[in-house]
C-alpha positions in Angstrom: 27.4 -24.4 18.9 27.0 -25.3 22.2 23.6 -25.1 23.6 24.6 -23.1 26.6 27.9 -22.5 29.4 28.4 -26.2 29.8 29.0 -25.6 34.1 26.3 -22.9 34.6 22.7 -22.5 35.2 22.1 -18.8 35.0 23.6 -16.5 33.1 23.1 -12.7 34.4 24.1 -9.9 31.6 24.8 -6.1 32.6 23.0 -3.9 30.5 24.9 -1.0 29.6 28.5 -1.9 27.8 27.3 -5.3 27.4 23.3 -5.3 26.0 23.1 -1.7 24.3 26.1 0.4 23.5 25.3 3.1 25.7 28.5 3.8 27.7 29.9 6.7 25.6 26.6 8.6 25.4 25.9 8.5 29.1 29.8 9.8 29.4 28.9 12.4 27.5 26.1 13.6 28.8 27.4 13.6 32.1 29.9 15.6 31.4 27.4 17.6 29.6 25.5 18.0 32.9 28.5 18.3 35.2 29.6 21.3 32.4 26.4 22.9 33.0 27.3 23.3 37.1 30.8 24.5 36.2 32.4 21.2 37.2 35.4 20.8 35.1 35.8 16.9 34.4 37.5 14.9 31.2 35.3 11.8 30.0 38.2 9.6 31.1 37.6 10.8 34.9 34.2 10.1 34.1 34.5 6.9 33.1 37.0 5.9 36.0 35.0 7.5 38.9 31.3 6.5 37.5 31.6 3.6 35.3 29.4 0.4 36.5 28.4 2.8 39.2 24.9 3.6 40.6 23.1 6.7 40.7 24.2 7.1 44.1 27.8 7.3 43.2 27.0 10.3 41.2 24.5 11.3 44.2 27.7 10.9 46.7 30.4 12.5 44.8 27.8 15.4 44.5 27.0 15.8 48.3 30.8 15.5 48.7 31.5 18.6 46.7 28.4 20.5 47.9 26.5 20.7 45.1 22.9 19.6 44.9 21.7 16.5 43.8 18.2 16.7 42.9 18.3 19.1 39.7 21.7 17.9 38.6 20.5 14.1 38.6 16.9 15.2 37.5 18.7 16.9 34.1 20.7 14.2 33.5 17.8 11.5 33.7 16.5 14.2 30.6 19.7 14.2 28.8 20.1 10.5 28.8 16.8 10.0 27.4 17.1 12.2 24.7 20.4 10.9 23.9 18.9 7.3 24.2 16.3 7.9 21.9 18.3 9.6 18.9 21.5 7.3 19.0 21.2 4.2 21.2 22.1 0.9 19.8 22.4 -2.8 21.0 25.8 -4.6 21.0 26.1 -6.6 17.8 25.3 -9.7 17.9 23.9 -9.8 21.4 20.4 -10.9 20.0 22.0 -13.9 18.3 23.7 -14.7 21.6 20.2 -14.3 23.5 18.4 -16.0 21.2 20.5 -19.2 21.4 20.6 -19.7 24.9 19.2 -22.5 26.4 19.0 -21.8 30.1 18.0 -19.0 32.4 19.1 -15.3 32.0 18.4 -12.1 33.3 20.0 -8.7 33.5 21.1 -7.0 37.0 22.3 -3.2 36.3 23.8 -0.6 38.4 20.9 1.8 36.2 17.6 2.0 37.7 14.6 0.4 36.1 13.3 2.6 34.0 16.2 3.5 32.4 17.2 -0.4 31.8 13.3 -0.6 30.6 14.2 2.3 28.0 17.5 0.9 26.9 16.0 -2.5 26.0 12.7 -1.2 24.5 14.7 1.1 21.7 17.0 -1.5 20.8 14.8 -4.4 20.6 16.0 -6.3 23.2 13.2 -6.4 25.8 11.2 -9.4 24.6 13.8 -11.6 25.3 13.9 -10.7 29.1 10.8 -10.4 30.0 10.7 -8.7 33.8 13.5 -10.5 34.7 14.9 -7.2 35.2 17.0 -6.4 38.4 18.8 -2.8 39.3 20.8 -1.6 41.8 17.5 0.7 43.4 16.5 -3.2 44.5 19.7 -3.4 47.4 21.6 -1.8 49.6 25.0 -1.8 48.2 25.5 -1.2 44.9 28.2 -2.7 42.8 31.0 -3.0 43.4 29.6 -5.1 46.6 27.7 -8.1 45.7 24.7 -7.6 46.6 22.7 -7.2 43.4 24.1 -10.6 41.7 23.3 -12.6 44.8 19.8 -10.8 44.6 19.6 -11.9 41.4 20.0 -15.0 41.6 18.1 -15.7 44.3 15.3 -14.5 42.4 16.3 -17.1 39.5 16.7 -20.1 41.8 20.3 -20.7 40.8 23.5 -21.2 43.2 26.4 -18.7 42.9 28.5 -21.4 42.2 26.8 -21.8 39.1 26.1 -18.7 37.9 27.8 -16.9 35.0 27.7 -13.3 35.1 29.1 -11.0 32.2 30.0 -7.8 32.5 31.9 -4.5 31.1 33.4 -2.7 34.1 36.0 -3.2 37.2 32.9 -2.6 39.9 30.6 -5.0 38.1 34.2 -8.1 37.6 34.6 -7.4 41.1 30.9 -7.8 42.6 30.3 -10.9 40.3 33.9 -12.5 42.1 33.0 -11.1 45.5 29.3 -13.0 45.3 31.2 -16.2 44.1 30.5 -16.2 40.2 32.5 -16.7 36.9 33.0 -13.2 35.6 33.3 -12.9 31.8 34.7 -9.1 31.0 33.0 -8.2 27.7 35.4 -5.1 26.1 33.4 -4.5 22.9 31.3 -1.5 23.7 32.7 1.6 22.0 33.9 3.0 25.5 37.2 0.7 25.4 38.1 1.4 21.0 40.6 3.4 23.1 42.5 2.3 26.6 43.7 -0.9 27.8 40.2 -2.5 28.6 41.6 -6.0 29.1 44.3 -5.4 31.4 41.6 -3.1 33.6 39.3 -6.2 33.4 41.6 -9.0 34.1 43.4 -7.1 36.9 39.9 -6.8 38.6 39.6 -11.2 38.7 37.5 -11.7 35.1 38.0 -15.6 34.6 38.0 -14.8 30.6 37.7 -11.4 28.5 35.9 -11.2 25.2 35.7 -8.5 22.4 32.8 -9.9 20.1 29.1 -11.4 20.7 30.2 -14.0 17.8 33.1 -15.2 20.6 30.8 -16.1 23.1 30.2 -19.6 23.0 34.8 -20.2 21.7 36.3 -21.7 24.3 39.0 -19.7 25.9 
């Protein structure tokens, strides 16, 4: 095995898709929520419009429609939690892939902090990051811009150049290629057993697309 990405000196890891399976449950319960305020959306809009996105995303397209934000985002922050705390599990074989690493790592997620805090902390995750945590209430832009990989990595000392980033969704490919990284598209999180995950990935720029934790250090 090799001891880390032979051409990188940081690698930064999404957290939800990639560290905890979490995608499906925070589909459903924001379709639960939107449900509740008569809003009639399937999970697969849900994953299209929201997936990889911010709170303000969900803030936007609620302003856009006229509903308010607030209580709608304030309900969902409960429902996530709950659903979190009965169901949520890592991605197999993530610790393995953490534990073997031999140079810097952090996460950068489009979820705020304490929700990335939560995720980590139930699935047993968080001692091997430490507070290198970085979200998306940290920037301006959100992903799909930039912003939050190059803030990232500024915080790690490491050049763009040289920075791996891997990631589950279009918006996060496409912010890791338009800061100047190597994408890797991970497509094992339950939200892709169904749809063409790899195509959706590559077409955004991922330089390589893997299914398993145990693939990460095979070349290709």
């Amino acid at each position: 095995m090799e001891p880390a990405p032979a051409t990188h000196d940081l690698v930064i890891f999404d957290c939800d898709g990639v560290l905890v399976d979490s995608e499906m449950l925070s589909c459903q319960c924001l379709s639960e929520s939107f449900g509740a305020y008569g809003i009639d959306l399937s999970l697969e809009e849900i994953n299209h419009l929201f997936l990889g996105r911010s709170l303000a995303a969900i803030r936007e397209f609620l302003l856009t429609h006229g509903w308010p934000p607030d209580p709608f985002l304030a309900g969902l922050k409960s429902r996530v939690q709950e659903s979190f705390r009965r169901s949520l599990q890592p991605i197999d074989g993530i610790g393995a892939v953490l534990s073997s690493l031999r140079i810097p790592f952090c996460v950068a997620s489009s979820s705020c902090l304490d929700r990335v805090s939560l995720s980590l902390t139930l699935t047993g995750l968080g001692g091997h990051f430490g507070d290198r945590l970085y979200t998306s209430q940290l920037v301006a832009r959100g992903k799909p811009a930039p912003d939050l990989f190059l803030y990232a990595a500024a915080r790690m000392k490491a050049e763009p150049a040289r920075t791996l980033v891997v990631e589950d969704s279009v918006s996060g490919v496409t912010a890791a290629k338009s800061a100047g990284m190597t994408a890797w598209g991970f497509v094992g999180g339950s939200h892709y057993r169904s749809g063409d995950g790899r195509r959706l990935l590559s077409d955004a720029g991922a330089d390589r697309i893997f299914e398993r934790m145990t693939d990460f250090w095979s070349e290709g």
